[in-house]
Each structure stands twice: as structure tokens, then as C-alpha cells.
MIMARTI-11343 format. One line per 8 residues: number of its first residue (from 1); their letters; for each residue x, y, z of C-alpha. Coordinates in Angstrom, 2 decimals, always signed. Each point is the difference from the previous one (the first is absolute). Layout:
N
NUM) A) X Y Z | ...
# end
This chain:
549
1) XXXXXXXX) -24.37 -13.49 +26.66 | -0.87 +1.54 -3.02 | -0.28 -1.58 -3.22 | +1.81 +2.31 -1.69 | +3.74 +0.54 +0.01 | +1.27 +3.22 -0.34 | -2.97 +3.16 +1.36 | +0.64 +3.58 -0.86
9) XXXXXXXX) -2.78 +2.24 +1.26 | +0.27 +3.80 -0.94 | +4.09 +0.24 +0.02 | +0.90 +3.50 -0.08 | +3.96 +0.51 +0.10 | +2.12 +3.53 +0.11 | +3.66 -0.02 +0.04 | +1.73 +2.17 +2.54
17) XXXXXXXX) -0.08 +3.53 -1.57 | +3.50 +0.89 -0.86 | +0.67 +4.11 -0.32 | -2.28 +2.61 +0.76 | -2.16 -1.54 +2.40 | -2.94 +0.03 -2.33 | -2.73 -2.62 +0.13 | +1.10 -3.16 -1.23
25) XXXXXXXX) -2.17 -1.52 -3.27 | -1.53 -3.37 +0.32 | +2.19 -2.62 -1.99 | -3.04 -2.54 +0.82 | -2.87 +1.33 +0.34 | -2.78 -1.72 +0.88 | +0.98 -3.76 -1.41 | -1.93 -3.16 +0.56
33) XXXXXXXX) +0.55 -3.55 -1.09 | +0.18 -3.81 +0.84 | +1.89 -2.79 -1.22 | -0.51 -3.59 +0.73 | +1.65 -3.25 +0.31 | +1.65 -1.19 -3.40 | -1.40 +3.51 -2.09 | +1.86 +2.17 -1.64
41) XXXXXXXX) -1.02 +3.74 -0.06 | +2.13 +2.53 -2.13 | +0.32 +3.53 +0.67 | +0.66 +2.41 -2.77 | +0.72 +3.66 -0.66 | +2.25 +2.93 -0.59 | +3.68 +0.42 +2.04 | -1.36 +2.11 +2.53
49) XXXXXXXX) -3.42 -1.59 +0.42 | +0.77 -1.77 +3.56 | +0.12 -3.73 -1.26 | +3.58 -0.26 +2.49 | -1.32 +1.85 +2.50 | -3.26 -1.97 +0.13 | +2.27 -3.35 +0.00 | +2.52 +1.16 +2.64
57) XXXXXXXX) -2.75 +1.24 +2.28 | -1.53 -3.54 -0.33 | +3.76 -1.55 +1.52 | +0.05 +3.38 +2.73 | +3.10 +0.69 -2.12 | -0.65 +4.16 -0.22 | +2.14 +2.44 +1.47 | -0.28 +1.12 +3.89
65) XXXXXXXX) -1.96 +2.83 +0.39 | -2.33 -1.04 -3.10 | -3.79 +1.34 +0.66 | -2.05 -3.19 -0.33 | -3.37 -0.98 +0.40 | -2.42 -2.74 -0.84 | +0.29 -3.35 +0.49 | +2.08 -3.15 -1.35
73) XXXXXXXX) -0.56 -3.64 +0.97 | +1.50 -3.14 -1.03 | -1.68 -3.26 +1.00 | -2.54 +2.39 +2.84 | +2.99 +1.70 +1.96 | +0.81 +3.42 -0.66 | +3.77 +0.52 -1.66 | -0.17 +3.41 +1.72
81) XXXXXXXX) -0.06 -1.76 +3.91 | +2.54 -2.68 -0.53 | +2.35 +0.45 +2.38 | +3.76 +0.44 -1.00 | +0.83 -4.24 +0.32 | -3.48 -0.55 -1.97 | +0.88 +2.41 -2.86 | +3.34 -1.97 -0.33
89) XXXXXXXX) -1.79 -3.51 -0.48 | -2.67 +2.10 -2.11 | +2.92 +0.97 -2.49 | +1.31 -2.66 -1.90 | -2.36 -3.08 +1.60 | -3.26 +1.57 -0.58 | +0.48 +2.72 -2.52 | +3.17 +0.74 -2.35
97) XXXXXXXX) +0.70 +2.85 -1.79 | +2.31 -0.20 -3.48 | +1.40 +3.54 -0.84 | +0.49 +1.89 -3.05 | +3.62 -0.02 +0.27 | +1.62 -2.87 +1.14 | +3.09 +1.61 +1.60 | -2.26 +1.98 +2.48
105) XXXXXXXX) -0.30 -4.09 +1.26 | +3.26 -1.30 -0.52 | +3.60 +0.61 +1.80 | +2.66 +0.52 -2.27 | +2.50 -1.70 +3.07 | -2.21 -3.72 -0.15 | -0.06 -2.52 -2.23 | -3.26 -0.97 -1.34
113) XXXXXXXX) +0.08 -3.18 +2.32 | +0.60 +1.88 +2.91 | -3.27 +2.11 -0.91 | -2.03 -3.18 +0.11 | +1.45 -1.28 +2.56 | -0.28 +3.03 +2.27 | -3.94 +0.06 -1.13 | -0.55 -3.45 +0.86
121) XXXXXXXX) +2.09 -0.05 +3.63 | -1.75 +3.04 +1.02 | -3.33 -1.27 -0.06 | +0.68 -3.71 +0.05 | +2.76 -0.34 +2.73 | -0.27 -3.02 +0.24 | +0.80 -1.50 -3.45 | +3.62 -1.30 +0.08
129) XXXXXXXX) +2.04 +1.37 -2.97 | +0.26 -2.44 -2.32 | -4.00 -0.12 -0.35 | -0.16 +3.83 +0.04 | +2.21 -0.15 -3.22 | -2.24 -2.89 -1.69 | -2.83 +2.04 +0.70 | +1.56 +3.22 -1.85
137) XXXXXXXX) +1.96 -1.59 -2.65 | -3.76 -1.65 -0.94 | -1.44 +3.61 +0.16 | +2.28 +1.51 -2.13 | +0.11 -2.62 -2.64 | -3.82 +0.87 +0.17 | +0.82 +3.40 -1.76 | +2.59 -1.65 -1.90
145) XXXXXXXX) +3.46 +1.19 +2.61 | +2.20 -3.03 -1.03 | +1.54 -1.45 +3.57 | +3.42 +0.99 -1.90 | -0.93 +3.43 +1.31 | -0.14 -0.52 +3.15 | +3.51 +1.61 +1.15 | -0.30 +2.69 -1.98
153) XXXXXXXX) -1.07 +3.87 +0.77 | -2.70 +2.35 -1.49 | +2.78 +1.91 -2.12 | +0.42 -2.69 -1.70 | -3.59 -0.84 -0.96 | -1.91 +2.16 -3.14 | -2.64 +2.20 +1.59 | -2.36 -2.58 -1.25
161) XXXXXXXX) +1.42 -2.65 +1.88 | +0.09 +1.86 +3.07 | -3.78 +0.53 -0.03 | -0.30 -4.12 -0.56 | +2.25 +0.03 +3.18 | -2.40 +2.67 +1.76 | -3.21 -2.17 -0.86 | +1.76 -3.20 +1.14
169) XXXXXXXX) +0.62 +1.66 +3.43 | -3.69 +0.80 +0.29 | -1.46 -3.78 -0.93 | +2.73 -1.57 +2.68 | -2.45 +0.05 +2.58 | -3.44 -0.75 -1.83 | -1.42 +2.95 +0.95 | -3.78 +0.10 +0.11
177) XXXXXXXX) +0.13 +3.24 -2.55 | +2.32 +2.24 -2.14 | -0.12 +3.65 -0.77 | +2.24 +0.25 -2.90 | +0.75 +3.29 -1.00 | +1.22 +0.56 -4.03 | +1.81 -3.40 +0.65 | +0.67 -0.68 -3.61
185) XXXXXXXX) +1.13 +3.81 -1.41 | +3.69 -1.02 -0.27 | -0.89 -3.57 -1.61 | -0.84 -0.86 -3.62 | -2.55 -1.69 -1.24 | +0.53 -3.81 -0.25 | +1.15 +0.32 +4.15 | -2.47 +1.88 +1.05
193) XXXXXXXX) -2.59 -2.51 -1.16 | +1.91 -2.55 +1.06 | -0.16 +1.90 +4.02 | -3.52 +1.04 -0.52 | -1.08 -3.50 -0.91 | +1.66 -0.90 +2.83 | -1.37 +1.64 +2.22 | -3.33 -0.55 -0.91
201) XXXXXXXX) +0.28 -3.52 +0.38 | +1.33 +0.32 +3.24 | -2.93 +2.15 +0.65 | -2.48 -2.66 -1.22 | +2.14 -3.04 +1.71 | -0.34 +1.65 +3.27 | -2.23 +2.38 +0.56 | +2.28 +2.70 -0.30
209) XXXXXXXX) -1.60 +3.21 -0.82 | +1.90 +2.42 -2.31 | +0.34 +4.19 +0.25 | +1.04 +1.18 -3.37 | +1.08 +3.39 -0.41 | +0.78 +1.25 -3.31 | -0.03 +2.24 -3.36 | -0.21 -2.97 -2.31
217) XXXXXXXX) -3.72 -0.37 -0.86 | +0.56 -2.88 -2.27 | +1.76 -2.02 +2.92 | -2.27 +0.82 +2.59 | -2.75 -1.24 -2.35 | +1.60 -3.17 -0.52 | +0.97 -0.80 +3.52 | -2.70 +1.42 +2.03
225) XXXXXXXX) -3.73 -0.68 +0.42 | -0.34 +3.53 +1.32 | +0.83 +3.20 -0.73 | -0.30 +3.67 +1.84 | +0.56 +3.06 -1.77 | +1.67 +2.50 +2.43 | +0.64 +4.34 -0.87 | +0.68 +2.37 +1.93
233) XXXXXXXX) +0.36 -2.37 +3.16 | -3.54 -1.37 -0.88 | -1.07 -3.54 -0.78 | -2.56 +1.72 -3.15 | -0.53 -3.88 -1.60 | -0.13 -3.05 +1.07 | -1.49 -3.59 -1.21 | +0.64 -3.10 -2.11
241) XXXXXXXX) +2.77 +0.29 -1.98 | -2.32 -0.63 -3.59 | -2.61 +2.58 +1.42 | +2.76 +2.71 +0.62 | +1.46 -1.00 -3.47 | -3.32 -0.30 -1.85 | -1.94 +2.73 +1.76 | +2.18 +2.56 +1.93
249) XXXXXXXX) -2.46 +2.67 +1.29 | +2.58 +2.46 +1.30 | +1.66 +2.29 -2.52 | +3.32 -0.57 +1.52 | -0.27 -3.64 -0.59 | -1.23 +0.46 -3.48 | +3.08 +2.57 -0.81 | +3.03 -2.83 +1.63
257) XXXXXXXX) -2.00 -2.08 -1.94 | +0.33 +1.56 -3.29 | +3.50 +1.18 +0.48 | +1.01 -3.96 +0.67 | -2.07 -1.15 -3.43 | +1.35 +2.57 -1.95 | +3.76 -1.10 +0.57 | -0.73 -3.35 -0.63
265) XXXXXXXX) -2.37 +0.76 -2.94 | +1.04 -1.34 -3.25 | +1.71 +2.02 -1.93 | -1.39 -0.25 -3.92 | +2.67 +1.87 -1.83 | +3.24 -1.98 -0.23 | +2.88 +2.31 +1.49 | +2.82 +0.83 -2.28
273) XXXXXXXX) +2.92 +2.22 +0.28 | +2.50 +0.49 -2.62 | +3.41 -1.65 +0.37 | +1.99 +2.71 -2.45 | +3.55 +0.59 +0.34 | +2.37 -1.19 +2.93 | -1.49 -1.31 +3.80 | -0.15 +2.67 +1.94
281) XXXXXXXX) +1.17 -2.72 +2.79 | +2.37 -2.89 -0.94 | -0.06 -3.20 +2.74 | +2.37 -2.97 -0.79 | +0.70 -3.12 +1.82 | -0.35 +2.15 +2.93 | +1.20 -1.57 +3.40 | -0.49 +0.47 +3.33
289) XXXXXXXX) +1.50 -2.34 +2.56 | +0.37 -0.36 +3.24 | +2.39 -2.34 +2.14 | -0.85 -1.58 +3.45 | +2.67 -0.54 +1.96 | +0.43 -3.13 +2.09 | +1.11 +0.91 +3.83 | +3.02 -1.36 +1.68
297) XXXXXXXX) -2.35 -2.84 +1.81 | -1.64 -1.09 -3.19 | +2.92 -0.39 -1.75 | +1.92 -1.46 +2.43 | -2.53 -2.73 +1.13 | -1.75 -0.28 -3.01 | +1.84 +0.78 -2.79 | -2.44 +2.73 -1.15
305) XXXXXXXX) +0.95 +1.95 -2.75 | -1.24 +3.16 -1.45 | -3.04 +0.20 -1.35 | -0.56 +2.70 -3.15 | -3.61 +1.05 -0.36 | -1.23 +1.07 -3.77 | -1.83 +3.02 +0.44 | -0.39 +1.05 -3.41
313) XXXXXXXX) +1.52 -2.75 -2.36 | +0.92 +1.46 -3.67 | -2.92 +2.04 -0.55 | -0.87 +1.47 -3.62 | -1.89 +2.30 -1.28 | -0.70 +3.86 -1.61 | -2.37 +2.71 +0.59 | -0.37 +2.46 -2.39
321) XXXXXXXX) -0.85 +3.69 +0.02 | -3.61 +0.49 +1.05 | -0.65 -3.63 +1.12 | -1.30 -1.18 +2.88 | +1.22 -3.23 +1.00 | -1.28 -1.86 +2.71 | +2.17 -2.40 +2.28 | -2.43 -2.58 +1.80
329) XXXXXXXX) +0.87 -2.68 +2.35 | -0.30 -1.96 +3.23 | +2.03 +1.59 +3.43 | +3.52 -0.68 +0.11 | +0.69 -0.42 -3.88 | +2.32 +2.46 -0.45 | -2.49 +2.77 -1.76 | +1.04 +2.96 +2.89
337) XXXXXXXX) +4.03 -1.21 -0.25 | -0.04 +0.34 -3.69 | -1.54 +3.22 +0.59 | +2.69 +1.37 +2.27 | +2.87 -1.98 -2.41 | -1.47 +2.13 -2.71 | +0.42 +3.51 +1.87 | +3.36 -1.49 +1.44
345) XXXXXXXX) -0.46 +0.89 +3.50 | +1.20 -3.98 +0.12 | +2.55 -0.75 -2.69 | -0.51 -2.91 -1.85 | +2.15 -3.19 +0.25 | -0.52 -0.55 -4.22 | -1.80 +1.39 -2.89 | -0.53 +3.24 -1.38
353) XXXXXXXX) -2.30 +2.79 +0.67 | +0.03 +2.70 -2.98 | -2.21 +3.04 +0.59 | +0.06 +2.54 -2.78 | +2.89 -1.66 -1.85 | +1.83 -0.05 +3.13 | +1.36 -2.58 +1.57 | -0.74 +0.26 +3.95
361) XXXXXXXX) +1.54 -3.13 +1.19 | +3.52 +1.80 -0.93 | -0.60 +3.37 +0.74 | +1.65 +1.63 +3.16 | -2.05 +0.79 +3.37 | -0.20 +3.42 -0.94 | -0.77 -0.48 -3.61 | -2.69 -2.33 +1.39
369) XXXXXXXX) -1.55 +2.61 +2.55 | -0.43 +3.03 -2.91 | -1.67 -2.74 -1.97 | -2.34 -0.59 +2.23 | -1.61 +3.09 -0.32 | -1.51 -1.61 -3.35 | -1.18 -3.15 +1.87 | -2.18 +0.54 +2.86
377) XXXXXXXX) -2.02 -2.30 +2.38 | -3.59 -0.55 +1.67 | +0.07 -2.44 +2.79 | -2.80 -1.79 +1.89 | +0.05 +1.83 +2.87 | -0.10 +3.75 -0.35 | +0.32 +0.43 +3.42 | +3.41 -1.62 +0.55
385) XXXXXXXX) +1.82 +1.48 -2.45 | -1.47 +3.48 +0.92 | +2.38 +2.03 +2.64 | -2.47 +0.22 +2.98 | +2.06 +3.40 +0.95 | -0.87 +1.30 -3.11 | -3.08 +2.04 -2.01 | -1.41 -1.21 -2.53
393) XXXXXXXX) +1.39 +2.80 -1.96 | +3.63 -0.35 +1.11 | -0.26 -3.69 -0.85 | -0.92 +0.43 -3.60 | +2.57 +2.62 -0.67 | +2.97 -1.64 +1.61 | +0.60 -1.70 -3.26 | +0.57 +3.04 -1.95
401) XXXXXXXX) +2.35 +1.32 +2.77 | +1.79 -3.00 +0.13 | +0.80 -0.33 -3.76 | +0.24 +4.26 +0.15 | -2.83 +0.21 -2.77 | -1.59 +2.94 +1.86 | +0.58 +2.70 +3.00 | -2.15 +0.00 +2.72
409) XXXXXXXX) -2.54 +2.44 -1.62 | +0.10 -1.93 -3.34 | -0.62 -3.53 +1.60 | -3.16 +1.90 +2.18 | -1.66 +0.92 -3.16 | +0.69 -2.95 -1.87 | -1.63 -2.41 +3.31 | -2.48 +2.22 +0.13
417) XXXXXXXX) -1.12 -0.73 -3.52 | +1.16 -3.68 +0.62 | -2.40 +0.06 +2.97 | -2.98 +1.50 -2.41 | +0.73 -2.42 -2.34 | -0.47 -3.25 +2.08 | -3.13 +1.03 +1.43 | +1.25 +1.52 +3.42
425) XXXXXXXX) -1.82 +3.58 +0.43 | +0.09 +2.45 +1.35 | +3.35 -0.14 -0.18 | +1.23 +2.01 +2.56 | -1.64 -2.35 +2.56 | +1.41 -3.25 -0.96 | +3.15 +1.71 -0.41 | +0.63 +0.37 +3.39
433) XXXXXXXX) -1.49 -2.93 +1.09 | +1.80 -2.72 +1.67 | -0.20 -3.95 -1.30 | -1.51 -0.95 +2.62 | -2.69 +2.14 -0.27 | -0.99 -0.94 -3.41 | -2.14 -3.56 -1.27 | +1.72 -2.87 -1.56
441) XXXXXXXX) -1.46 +1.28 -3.64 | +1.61 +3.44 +1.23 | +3.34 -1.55 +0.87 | -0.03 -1.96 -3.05 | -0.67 +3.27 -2.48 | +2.55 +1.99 +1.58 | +2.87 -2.76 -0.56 | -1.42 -0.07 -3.93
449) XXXXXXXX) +0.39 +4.21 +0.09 | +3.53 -0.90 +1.51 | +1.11 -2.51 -2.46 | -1.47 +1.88 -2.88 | +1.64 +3.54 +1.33 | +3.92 -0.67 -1.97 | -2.29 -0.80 -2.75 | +1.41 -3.87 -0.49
457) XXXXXXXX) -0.65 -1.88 -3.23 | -0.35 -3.37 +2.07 | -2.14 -0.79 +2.87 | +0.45 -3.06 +1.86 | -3.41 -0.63 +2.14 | +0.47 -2.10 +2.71 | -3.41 -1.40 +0.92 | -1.56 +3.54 -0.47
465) XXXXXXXX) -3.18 -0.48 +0.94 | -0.09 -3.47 +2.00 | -1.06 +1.83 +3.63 | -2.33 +2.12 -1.31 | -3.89 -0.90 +0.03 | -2.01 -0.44 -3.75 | -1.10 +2.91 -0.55 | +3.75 +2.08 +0.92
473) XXXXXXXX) +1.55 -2.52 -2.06 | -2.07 +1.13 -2.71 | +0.28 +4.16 +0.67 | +3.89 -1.04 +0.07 | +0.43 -2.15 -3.26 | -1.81 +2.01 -1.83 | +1.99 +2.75 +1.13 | +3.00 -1.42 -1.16
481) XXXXXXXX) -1.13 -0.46 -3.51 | -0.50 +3.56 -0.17 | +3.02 +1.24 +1.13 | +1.37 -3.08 -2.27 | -1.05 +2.01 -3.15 | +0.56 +3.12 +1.65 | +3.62 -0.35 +1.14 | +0.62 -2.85 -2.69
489) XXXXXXXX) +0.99 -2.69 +2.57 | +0.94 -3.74 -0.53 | -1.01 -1.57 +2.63 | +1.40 -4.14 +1.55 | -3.26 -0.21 +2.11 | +0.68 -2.83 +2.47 | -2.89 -1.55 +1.88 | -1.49 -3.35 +1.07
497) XXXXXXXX) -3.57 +0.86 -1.03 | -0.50 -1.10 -3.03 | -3.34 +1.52 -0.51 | +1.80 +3.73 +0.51 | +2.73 -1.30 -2.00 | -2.23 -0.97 -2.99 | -1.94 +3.68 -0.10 | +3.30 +1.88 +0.40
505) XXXXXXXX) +2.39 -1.62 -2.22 | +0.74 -1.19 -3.76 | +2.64 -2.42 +0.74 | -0.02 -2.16 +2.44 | +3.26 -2.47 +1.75 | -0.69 -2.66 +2.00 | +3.20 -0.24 +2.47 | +0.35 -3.75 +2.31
513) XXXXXXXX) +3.05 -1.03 +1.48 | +1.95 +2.67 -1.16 | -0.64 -0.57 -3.41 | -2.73 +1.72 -2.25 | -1.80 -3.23 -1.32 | -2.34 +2.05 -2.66 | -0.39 +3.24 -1.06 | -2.52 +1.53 -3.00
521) XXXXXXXX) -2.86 +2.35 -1.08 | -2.06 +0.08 +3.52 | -3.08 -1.13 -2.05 | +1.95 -3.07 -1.29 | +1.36 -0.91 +3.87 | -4.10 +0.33 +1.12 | -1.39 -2.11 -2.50 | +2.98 -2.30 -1.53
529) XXXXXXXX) +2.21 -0.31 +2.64 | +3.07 -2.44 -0.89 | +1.66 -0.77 +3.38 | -1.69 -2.61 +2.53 | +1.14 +2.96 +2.83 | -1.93 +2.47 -1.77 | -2.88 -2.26 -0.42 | +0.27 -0.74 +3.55
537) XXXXXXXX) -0.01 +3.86 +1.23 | -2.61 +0.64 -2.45 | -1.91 -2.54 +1.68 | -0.06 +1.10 +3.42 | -0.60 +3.86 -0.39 | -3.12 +0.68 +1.91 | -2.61 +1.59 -2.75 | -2.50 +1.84 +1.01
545) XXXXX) -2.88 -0.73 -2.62 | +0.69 -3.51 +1.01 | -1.02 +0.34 +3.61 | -3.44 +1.28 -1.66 | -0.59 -2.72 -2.18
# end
């Protein structure tokens, strides 16, 4: 047996070629690593790069008819002969896998119990049920699931949660390693530390070696001893984590490098932006709640009653013209609700929302819509809210046809310029490209040229930038503050890394529970922060000088 874990040797791996039948490119080309018991090797690089593909081909989770060659093996055996009752066992008891997205993992028809329970049963028939359910309800309470949860479903978990659910699932059966892929994207700061300490215990308590895939340099430097570099489907770095950090030889490691220092590098000059006149956007005691209703058997044999959950509890606050205020705060505290109580594509159950003198909360559904064409918004994933059936170019000018701002002709000329404008030449290419046929940076610039075609006064950002890699995040902000001063945007920037939030923004509110618990000049939050949450997020945001130090 070998004395290493995990083996790759020279894995090459090419999708099945789609249209055309041209030659497939390599997505990994070429890759070799090892991992041991109880280490911790990161892989970084670019959407695109073949970090996924290199951890799905280590589970034999790629597509049929994927062109593969090299070798993987786990503990001496080769993943790529286990037969089909092998690679079952492999999956889950020797090696799990924790997705991106949680929902690809979860069924929206089972409780959360019956996920762990189904786990456990499947490969542990012969647990009875009660000790299957001790076993899970200790797991989950491990990523901090209270066992009040247990009966309920994924809907009504944040997306945050759901991911604690997802990494729960994987450490039910000790498995000997995990490839986690962007596991913490969806989670703010505080949790994520909370999961990645976690998990590195559990890797030092037994032996459990960890596959880390991910754009966060500054978390993969914390929580890994390792790192490899991979572009263009090649591993082009690899080494100690200080001697990738201290020395990087490649130039593509030096340039994520310097795009990940420069957002979190200090900013000297104190940000100020004039508060003159009226708030361009009024929020008071704003409230959105939700009820839970008690079924017939709960209330019947328990006397359960309805249960009202405080999404966003009296909330406060103004932007003015030309600000950009940034909404930080852990998963599930209400910051993407406000958001959507703002635009009122939920009414609000209190408050008021006034938006150029304008009361929203009382204006009429159609009143509401022709507003809207004022307040736009940028959500996390570009790709979701982009029509698949679409071009790009029909996607960005279907909000000028649908507020009749522009005939067909008009609205080509203006995306065209839109297109020029956000980086995306030549233009007559990407305007007849499909979604799916463009990167996540790509996505993510044509929803800005989208938002930004109606030419809005507000922009609410809806974690912007949290799936892209360092240095797309940068290309992307800075962006954004062009086409701030350009179009004359305000922008409510909401995120849960602070480090973005802290070179993009001069205000900053700090949302828990609901509630924003502090809110002030972003260089006053960073070094004089009031609130013990604050303190507490501050705290655990993964910096990257001080994995170098």
C-alpha cells in the first residue's frame, strides 16, 4: 500500500465535444499531485481553469463518454477499476465530495433528517434508527444545524445553511478524505471559519486528508499546508503554502496574487461622499415577516402554533446620491430579503421604502413596475438570472423593450455600445453568443451592461463578485466604479466579504438577525468598530498578509 493517499499521475481529461465534431480541448491537461493522510492541499485558479473537473475526476464523477487518461489511486487501488459496488463504498466511506451549490445535493421533497438518515442506512444498514439519528443530529450540530431543524426542508434553510447541511452529509461517514469544491462561496465570514476550522480539526483528529478547491487565496492559505496553482487545465505552481505566498515563481501566481492584496490593501485616503439635499433612497422601520404555519397534526397533538420568522426587523437607514453603501453580514440575516423588500418584488409587512421622494410601499403594481426602470439589480449568479434561450444581446436589450425606451434598432445600438463599454469586444461576437458559452466574469459583465442599459440611478448588488476568482473580482469592481462616475450610479453593494466590501464602499451596515446592529464611515467600522458582532466578523475574515506573516 502506498503511503500516500490520494495519486494523480499525468491526468489528462476532455469533455465530450458538443457541436461540430471538432477536437475536443483538454480541460486537464497533464495534472499531477498527492495528498496524504491528515494534509490539506488547496487548489487555486481562474473559473475555467479545471479545479472541478480535476476534483470530480478524482470521485469518477465526469460525464459518460469523457476522454480520460492517466491514473488516480486512493490508498494503492486505482479509482478508475473499481467496479460499480466498489465505487459506491468509495463515495461517501472513502472519499466525499461537498458541492458548490448545495441544492445540486439536496431534495427539495426530504426533510433534512431524512437526508441523514438515508446517508447513514445506505451504507450502514445495520444501524437501527434511533442511533442513525444520534449519529446525524451530532454531525450537524458539528456545523452548527440545531436538532430543531431536523423536520424541516432545504427551502426553508438560507443558502448558507444548506451548504452546512451539504458538509454535514459528507463527515456522516468519516470519510478517509474530502474534495470540497468552493464549499464556503454562499457563507460569510464568521461561518465559514467556523466550517473550515472544523474541518481541519477533523482532519488532524483523524487522519482525514482534505481537497480544497477554491478562488479564495486568503482561505486556502489559512487552511491548507499546500497549494497548486492550476491555468489553462495545468497545475503551473505548487508547494508550501508560505513558499507560494512568499516566493511565487509563476507569473500567474504572482498576478492572483496581486489582484487579492490589492483589494484588501489599505486604503490611506478616508472615503467621503457628500450627503447634500434629500436621500436618494429612504428605508424606515422596514419589515419583512414571514409566518409558519402549524399543520393539522401539530396542532392537534401538540398544540403548535404559528411561528412568525423576522426576516428583516425595522431596518433604517439612507443612501444618498453617489454613495456607495455596503450591506455586510452573516447567511440568513436578512441582507438579500431587504434587498428584494426594497425593489418590492415582496411587499413589505411594515415600514416605508421612499425612493426619489416616492413612497414605494404604497404605490400600485404598475406604478411599482415603471419605477423599476430607475432601480436595477446585479445578482450573484449571472448565470441564473440570464435566459439560457437567449443572446447576450437580446438579454441586455429586453429591458428597454420592456419599459418601450427603444425600438428594436435603437436598443441594438445602444447594447452594442453597452457591450463596448463593459469590456465585451468585438461586439458582434458576444452579441450573439449564448450564456452558456461565456465565463463567469463574462456572465457577470453582461448582467452589469443589463442592469445599467434603462440607465437606473440605484443599483442593488447582490453578492456581485462572490463566485468570481481574485483577480475577476478585481477587473469587475473596478469596473463598476467606472461606470459609477460614468453613469452616476448609487450603488447598496451587498456582500459577505468584508475585505471587497471595505475597497468598494464608503459606508458600511452591519445587518444580524434582521436588524442592522452598526452602520458608519467604512474606515470607522475597520478600525473602531462598536458592535461585539462586528468585532466578531471582523475577526474571522481570512487576511491574506496574515497568512504571510
Amino acid at each position: 500500500m502506498s503511503d500516500k493517499l490520494l495519486q494523480v499521475e499525468n491526468l489528462r481529461v476532455a469533455y465530450p465535444h458538443g457541436r461540430g465534431g471538432a477536437e475536443a480541448s483538454w480541460a486537464v491537461d497533464g495534472v499531477s499531485l498527492t495528498l496524504g493522510a491528515g494534509e490539506r492541499l488547496g487548489i487555486v485558479g481562474e473559473s475555467g481553469c479545471g479545479k472541478s473537473t480535476l476534483g470530480r475526476a478524482v470521485m469518477r464523477l465526469l460525464p459518460h463518454k469523457t476522454n480520460v487518461e492517466g491514473k488516480v489511486d486512493f490508498n494503492g487501488q486505482s479509482v478508475f477499476d473499481l467496479t460499480p459496488q466498489e465505487l459506491r463504498r468509495f463515495r461517501g466511506e472513502a472519499v466525499a465530495l461537498v458541492f458548490q451549490d448545495p441544492m445540486t445535493r439536496l431534495d427539495p421533497l426530504m426533510t433534512i433528517g431524512e437526508h441523514c438518515l438515508e446517508t447513514l442506512m445506505a451504507h450502514q444498514p445495520e444501524l437501527n434508527r434511533q442511533k442513525a439519528k444520534d449519529i446525524a443530529i451530532a454531525t450537524l450540530e458539528t456545523v452548527k444545524i440545531p436538532s430543531s431543524r431536523w423536520s424541516q426542508y432545504p427551502h426553508e434553510f438560507s443558502g448558507g445553511m444548506r451548504q452546512r447541511v451539504a458538509i454535514a452529509l459528507a463527515l456522516l461517514l468519516n470519510p478517509k478524505m474530502i474534495v470540497a469544491d468552493e464549499p464556503t462561496t454562499s457563507l460569510d465570514v464568521t461561518v465559514s471559519a467556523e466550517i473550515l476550522q472544523e474541518l481541519t480539526r477533523l482532519c488532524r483528529d483523524r487522519e482525514m486528508a482534505l481537497l480544497l478547491i477554491s478562488h479564495d487565496l486568503a482561505m486556502v492559505g489559512e487552511y491548507c499546508d499546500r497549494i497548486a496553482v492550476m491555468y489553462g487545465g495545468k497545475v503551473v505552481e505548487t508547494g508550501p503554502t508560505q513558499q507560494v505566498f512568499y516566493h511565487p515563481q509563476h507569473q500567474y501566481t504572482q498576478s492572483l496574487l496581486q489582484s487579492a492584496l490589492h483589494i484588501q490593501a489599505v486604503q490611506e485616503e478616508v472615503k467621503t461622499t457628500p450627503k447634500e439635499g434629500a436621500p436618494l433612497l429612504l428605508v424606515q422601520e422596514l419589515q419583512q415577516h414571514y409566518t409558519l404555519e402549524a399543520n393539522f397534526i401539530e396542532r392537534w397533538l401538540f398544540s403548535a402554533k404559528n411561528q412568525t420568522i423576522k426576516a428583516v426587523d425595522g431596518v433604517s437607514f439612507e443612501l444618498y446620491p453617489g454613495e456607495i453603501l455596503g450591506l455586510v453580514g452573516e447567511s440568513g440575516c436578512g441582507k438579500s430579503t431587504l434587498s428584494r423588500t426594497i425593489l418590492q418584488l415582496i411587499p413589505a409587512t411594515g415600514g416605508k421604502v421612499q425612493f426619489l421622494g416616492r413612497n414605494l410601499t404604497e404605490l400600485s403594481a404598475n406604478s411599482v413596475r415603471s419605477s423599476r426602470r430607475e432601480m436595477q439589480m446585479v445578482f450573484q449568479d449571472p448565470h441564473a438570472c440570464l435566459n439560457p434561450m437567449m443572446t447576450v444581446g437580446e438579454s441586455i436589450a429586453d429591458p428597454l423593450l420592456i419599459h418601450k425606451l427603444a425600438t428594436g434598432q435603437e436598443a441594438k445600438i445602444q447594447v452594442e455600445k453597452m457591450l463596448t463599454r463593459v469590456g465585451l469586444t468585438p461586439v458582434e461576437d458576444f452579441a450573439n453568443r449564448y450564456p452558456s458559452e461565456l465565463s463567469g466574469g463574462q456572465q457577470q459583465r453582461v448582467a452589469i451592461a443589463r442592469s445599467l442599459i434603462t440607465r437606473p440611478k440605484l443599483v442593488i448588488c447582490d453578492e456581485p463578485v462572490s463566485m468570481l476568482d481574485a483577480s475577476v473580482q478585481t477587473q469587475v469592481l473596478e469596473l463598476m466604479l467606472e461606470l459609477k462616475q460614468e453613469f452616476e450610479l448609487t450603488y447598496l453593494f451587498i456582500t459577505h466579504d468584508l475585505w471587497v466590501a471595505r475597497f468598494f464602499c464608503d459606508r458600511i451596515a452591519v445587518m444580524n438577525s434582521g436588524r442592522i446592529v452598526e452602520i458608519g464611515p467604512t474606515r470607522q467600522i475597520f478600525t473602531n468598530p462598536q458592535h461585539p458582532y462586528t468585532k466578531t466578523l471582523l475577526g474571522a475574515a481570512p487576511l491574506l498578509a496574515r497568512t504571510s506573516s
